[in-house]
C-alpha positions in Angstrom: 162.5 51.7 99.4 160.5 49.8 96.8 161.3 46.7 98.4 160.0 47.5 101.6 156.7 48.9 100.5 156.5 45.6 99.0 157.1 43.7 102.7 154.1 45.8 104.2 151.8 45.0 101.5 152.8 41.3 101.8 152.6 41.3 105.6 149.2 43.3 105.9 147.9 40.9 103.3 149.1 37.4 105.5 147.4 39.4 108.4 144.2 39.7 106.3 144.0 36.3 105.4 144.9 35.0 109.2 141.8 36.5 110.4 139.4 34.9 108.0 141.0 31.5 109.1 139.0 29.7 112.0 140.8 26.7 114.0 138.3 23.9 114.0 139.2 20.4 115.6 138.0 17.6 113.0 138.2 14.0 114.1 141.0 12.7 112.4 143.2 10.2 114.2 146.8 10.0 113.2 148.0 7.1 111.4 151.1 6.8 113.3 150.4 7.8 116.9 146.2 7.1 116.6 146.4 11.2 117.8 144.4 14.2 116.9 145.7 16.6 114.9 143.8 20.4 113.9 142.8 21.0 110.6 142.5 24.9 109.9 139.3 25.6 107.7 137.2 28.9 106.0 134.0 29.8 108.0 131.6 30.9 105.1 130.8 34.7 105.5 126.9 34.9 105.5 127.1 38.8 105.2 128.0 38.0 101.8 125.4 35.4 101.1 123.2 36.3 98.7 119.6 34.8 99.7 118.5 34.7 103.4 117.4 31.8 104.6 113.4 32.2 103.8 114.4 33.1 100.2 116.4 29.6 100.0 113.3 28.0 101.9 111.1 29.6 98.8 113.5 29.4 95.9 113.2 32.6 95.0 116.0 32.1 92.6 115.1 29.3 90.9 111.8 30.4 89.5 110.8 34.1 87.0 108.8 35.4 89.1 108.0 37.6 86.1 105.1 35.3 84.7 102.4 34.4 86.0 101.6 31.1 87.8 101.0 28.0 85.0 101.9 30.6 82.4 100.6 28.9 79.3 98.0 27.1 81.1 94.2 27.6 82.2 93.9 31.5 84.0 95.0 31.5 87.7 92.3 32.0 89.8 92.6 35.2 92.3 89.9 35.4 94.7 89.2 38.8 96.6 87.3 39.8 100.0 87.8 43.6 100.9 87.3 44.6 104.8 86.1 48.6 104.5 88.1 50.5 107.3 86.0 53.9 106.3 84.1 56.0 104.1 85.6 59.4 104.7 83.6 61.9 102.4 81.5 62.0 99.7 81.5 65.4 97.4 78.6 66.6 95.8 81.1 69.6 93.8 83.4 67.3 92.7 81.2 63.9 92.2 83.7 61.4 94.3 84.0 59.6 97.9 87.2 58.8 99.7 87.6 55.2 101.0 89.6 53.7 102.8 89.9 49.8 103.0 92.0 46.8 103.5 92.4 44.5 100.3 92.8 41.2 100.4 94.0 38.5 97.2 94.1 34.9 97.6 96.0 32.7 95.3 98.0 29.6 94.3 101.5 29.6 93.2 103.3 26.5 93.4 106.6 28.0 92.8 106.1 29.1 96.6 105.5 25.9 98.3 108.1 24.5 100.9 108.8 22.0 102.9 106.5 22.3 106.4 105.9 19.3 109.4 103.5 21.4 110.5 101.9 22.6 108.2 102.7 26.5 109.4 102.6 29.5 107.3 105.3 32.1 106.7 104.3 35.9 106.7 106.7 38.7 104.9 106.6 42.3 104.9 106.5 44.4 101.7 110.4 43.7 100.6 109.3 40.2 99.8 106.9 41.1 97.7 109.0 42.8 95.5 110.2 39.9 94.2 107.6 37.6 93.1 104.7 37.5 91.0 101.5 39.0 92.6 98.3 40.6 91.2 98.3 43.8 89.5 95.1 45.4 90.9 93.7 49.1 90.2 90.6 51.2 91.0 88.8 51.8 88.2 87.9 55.9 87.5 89.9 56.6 90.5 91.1 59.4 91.2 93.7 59.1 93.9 94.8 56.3 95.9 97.7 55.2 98.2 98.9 52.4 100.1 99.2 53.9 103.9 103.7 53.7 104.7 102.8 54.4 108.6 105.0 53.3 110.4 105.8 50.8 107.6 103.9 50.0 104.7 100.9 48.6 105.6 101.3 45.6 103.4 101.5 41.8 104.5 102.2 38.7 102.3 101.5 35.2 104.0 102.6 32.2 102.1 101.4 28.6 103.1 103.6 24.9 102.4 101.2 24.0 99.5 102.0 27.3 97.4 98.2 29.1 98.6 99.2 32.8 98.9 97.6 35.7 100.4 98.2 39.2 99.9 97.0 42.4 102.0 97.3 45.8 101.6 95.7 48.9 103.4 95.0 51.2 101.0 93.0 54.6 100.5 91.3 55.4 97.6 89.2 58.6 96.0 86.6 57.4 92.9 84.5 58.7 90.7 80.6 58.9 91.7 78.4 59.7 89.0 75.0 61.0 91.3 71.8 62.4 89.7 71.0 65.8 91.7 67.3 65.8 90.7 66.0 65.0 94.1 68.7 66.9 95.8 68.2 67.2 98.8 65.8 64.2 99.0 68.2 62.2 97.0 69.6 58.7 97.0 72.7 58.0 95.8 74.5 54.6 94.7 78.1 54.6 94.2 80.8 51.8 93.5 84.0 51.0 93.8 85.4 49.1 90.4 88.2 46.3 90.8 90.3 44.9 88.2 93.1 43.7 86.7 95.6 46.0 84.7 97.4 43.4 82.2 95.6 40.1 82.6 92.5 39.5 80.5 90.4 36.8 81.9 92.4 34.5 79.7 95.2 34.7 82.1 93.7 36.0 85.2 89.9 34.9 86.9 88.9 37.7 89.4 86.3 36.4 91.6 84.7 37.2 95.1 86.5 34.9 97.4 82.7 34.1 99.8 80.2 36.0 97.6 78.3 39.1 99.4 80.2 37.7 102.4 83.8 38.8 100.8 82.4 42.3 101.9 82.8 43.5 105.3 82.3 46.9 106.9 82.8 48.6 110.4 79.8 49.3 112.0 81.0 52.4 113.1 81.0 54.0 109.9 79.1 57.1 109.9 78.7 59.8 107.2 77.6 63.1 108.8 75.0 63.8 105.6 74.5 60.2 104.8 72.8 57.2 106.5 74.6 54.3 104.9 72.2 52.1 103.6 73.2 48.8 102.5 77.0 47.4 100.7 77.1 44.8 97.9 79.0 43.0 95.3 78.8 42.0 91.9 80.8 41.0 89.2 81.0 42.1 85.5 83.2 41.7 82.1 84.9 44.8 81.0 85.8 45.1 77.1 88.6 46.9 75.8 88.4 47.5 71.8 92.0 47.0 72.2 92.9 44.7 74.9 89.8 42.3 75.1 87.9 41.4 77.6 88.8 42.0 81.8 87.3 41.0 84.9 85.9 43.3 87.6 84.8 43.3 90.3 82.4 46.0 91.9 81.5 47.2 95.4 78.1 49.2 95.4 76.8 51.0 98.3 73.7 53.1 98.8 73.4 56.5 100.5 70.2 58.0 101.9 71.2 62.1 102.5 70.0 63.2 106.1 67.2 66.1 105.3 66.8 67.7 108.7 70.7 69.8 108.0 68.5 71.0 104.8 65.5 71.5 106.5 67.2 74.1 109.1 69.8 76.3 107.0 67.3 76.1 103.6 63.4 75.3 104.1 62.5 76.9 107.2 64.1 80.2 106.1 62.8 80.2 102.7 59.4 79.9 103.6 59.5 82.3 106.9 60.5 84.6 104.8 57.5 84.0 102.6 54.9 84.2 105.6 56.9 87.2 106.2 55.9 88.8 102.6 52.0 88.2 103.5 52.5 90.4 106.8 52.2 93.7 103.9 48.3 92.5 103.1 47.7 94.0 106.9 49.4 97.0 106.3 47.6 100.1 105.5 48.1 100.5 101.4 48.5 104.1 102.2 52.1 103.5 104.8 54.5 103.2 101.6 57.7 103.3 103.7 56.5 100.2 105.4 55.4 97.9 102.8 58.3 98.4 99.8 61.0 97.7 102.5 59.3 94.6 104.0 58.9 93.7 100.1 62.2 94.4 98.7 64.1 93.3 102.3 62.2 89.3 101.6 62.9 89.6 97.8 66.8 89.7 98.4 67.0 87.5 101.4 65.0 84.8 99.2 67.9 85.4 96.9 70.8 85.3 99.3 69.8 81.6 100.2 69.3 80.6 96.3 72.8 82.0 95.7 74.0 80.2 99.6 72.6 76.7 98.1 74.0 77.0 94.6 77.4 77.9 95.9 77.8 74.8 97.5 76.3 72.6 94.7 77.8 71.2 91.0 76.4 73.4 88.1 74.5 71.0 87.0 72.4 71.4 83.5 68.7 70.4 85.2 66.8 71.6 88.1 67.3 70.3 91.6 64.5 69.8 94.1 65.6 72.4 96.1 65.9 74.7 93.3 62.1 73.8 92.2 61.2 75.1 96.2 63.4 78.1 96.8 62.6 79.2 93.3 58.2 79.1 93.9 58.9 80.8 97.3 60.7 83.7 95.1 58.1 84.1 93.2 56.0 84.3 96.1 57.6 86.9 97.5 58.0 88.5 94.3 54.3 88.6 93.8 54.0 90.5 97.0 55.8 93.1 95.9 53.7 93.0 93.0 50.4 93.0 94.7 51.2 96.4 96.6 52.0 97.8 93.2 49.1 96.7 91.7 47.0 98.5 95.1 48.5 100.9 94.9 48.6 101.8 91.1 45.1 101.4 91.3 44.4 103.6 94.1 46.1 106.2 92.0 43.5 105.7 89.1 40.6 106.0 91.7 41.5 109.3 92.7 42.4 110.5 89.4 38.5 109.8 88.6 37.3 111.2 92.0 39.3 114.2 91.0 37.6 114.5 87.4 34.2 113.6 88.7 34.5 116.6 91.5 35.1 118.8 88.7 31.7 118.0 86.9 29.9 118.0 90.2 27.7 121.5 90.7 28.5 123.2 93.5 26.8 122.2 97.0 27.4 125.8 98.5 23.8 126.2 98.5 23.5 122.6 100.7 23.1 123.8 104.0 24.1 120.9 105.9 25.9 118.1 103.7 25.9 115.8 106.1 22.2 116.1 107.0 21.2 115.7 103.3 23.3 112.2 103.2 21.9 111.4 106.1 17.6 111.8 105.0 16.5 109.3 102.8 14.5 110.9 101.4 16.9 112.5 99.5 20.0 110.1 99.3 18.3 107.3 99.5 20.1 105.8 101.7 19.2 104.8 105.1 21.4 104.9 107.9 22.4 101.5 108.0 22.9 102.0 104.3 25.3 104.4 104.9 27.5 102.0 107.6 27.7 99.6 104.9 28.7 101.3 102.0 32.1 100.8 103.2 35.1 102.9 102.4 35.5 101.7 99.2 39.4 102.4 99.9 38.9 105.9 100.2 40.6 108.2 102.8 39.1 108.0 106.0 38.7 112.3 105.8 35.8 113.1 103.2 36.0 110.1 101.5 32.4 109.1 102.3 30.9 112.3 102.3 32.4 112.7 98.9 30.6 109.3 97.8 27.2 110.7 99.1 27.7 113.9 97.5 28.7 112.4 94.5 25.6 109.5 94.7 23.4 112.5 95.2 24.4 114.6 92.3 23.4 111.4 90.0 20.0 111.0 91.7 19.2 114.5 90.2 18.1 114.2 86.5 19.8 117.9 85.6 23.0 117.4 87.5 22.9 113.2 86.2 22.6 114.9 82.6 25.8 117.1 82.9 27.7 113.7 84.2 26.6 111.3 81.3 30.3 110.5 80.4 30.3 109.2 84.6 27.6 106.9 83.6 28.1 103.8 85.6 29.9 105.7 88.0 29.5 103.2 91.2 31.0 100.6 89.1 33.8 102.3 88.2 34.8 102.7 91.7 37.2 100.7 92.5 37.3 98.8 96.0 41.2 98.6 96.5 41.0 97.2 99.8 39.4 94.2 98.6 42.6 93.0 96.6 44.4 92.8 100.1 41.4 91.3 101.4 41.7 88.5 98.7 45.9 88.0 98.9 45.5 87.0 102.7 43.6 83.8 101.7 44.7 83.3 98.3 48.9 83.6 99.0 48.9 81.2 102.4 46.2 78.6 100.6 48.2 78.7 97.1 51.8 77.8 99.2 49.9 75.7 101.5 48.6 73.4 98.0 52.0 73.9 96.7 53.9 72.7 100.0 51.6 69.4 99.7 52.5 68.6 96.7 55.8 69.2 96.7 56.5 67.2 99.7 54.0 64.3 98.6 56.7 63.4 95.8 59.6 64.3 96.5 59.4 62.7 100.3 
């Protein structure tokens, strides 16, 4: 049984080795009969080859790909140029913009070069580039990035006969943007987008711009919905490392102007309706109390609904924001309202706390016959009829009010009654016109937000 287990091994493995064999005719005459005779031969197996054929054109092999081009010598030069795709968002709360971009290198590697007749370049996906030397870029005080894998990665790697190299990848990246909120929302703000090398100091590695402010390109379709876009530019800097040395970088820098009109809807023109809407209380009768402390204390927490709205939405920052420095003067505003009725009020209170007193002291003007003639006679008030008409109210109620003036002005005029009174000395300047401080708030409030709106705007716009 062993023996024949032994056949069928021996047999299969002939078989094997029969199938790899390929009849080829070679040219051979025969020495005897000047005939042809076959010569079997191996056919190499390329599935077991291990370069392709573009790996054998670039000698992949033959080089360590693992150092940099003249390793030892003068740095490599690696120029840049950087085509922006879009600028996605820029975030006021967490002080970064998203871009995305398509980043070009440019370099010489003479380990590369090949053999060419026409001087034609050969273009690789991402699997070649695994396996030579190539930049080692990063985004400085980035925050995310990725190279976009849809439907492949979006990489590309075109190599030239002389050994010139470039390298492009589509890539998305979220940075840091350091903006100063002061003028919020009448701001501009600059941010950039940092480039450098990860292990080469410029000893070994010379970052430039490839064509200056030209290396820069951008869609002009790119469109911010609270930005206007207002100009992209390079420049190039050292970066030192205490422990590394010194780095070069490169830096793309572009300024944005915030659109004001968004602001000027959901935050201005509210907060200052509902200002003019504080002021409609001065036309209001002092007396109608259910009527002016609503109107007050309904403005005094919408003004605070939108300053809590607009601060939800922003960075806590440690200073004070334009639109803090308006929304906080229309509080006060409104807040003074409030304040002015109190102040009419309170002081209509004292008024007719005194009127009270001073009826007390008054003699009695049962023996009067007609009160209303007696104002009326000048003889005895003093007062002519027109006199009387302009007196005014002097914010008292419409019922009595003047004839209790008269009465009262005609009780001084007489020296016996005028002697009981002496504590009321002064007695018309104590009253107190409490109409007049509403009189005064309807210029004074719409002129004093008026001055401020002026100024405000004048630097800030």
């Amino acid at each position: 049984m062993q023996v024949d287990a032994v056949l069928v091994l021996f047999c299969v493995w002939l078989g094997s080795q029969a199938g790899d064999l390929q009849t080829e005719q070679v040219a051979k005459r025969d020495q005897n009969g000047g005939g042809w005779s076959p010569i079997y031969k191996r056919s190499p197996d390329m599935t077991k080859s291990p370069m392709t054929k573009s790996e054998q054109l670039l000698r992949i092999d033959d080089h360590d790909f693992t150092m940099r081009p003249a390793f030892g010598g003068p740095p490599i030069p690696v120029g840049v140029d950087v085509q922006v795709e879009s600028l996605d968002t820029i975030s006021e709360v967490d002080m970064d913009f998203t871009m995305t971009l398509y980043l070009r290198h440019y370099w010489k590697d003479e380990r590369l070069s090949f053999p060419s007749t026409n001087n034609q370049s050969m273009t690789f996906d991402s699997r070649l580039v695994k396996k030579i030397w190539v930049p080692d870029m990063f985004f400085v005080h980035s925050k995310r990035s990725f190279i976009h894998d849809t439907t492949t990665d979006n990489v590309m790697l075109r190599v030239y006969p002389d050994g010139n190299v470039l390298y492009s990848l589509r890539v998305t990246v979220t940075a840091m943007c350091n903006m100063d909120l002061s003028r919020f929302p009448l701001d501009t703000q600059t941010c950039s987008l940092e480039i450098e090398s990860y292990a080469y100091t410029d000893d070994d590695l010379m970052l430039y711009w490839k064509k200056g402010n030209e290396s820069l390109n951008t869609d002009d379709r790119i469109s911010l919905s609270q930005f206007l876009i207002q100009k992209f530019h390079t420049t190039t800097k050292l970066a030192f490392y205490s422990s590394t040395g010194w780095y070069n970088r490169l830096y793309i820098h572009f300024t944005l102007r915030r659109h004001i009109f968004f602001f000027l809807l959901q935050t201005y023109f509210p907060a200052t309706l509902m200002v003019m809407l504080s002021w409609v209380s001065f036309w209001i009768d002092r007396r109608a109390v259910p009527a002016r402390v609503p109107l007050g204390i309904t403005t005094v927490l919408t003004m605070s609904t939108i300053i809590t709205g607009v601060n939800a939405s922003m960075p806590r920052v440690s200073y004070i924001k334009a639109v803090d420095i308006y929304l906080w003067v229309s509080f006060v505003f409104v807040f003074l309202s409030v304040i002015e009725y109190a102040a009419v009020n309170y002081l209509s209170t004292v008024q007719e706390r005194k009127e009270r007193k001073l009826r007390e002291r008054l003699p009695c003007t049962c023996g009067i016959g007609n009160p209303d003639e007696m104002m009326i006679d000048p003889q005895i008030t003093g007062y002519g009829s027109m006199d009387i008409n302009t007196t005014g109210n002097y914010g008292m109620p419409e019922n009595g009010g003047r004839q209790e003036r008269m009465l009262a002005q005609v009780a001084l005029n007489d020296p016996q009654i005028a002697s009981q009174v002496k504590p009321s000395r002064g007695y018309v300047n104590i009253w107190i016109d409490t109409h007049a401080i509403d009189k005064y708030s309807r210029v004074v409030f719409p002129g004093a937000y008026i001055l401020f709106n002026i100024i405000y705007w004048s630097i800030y716009s």
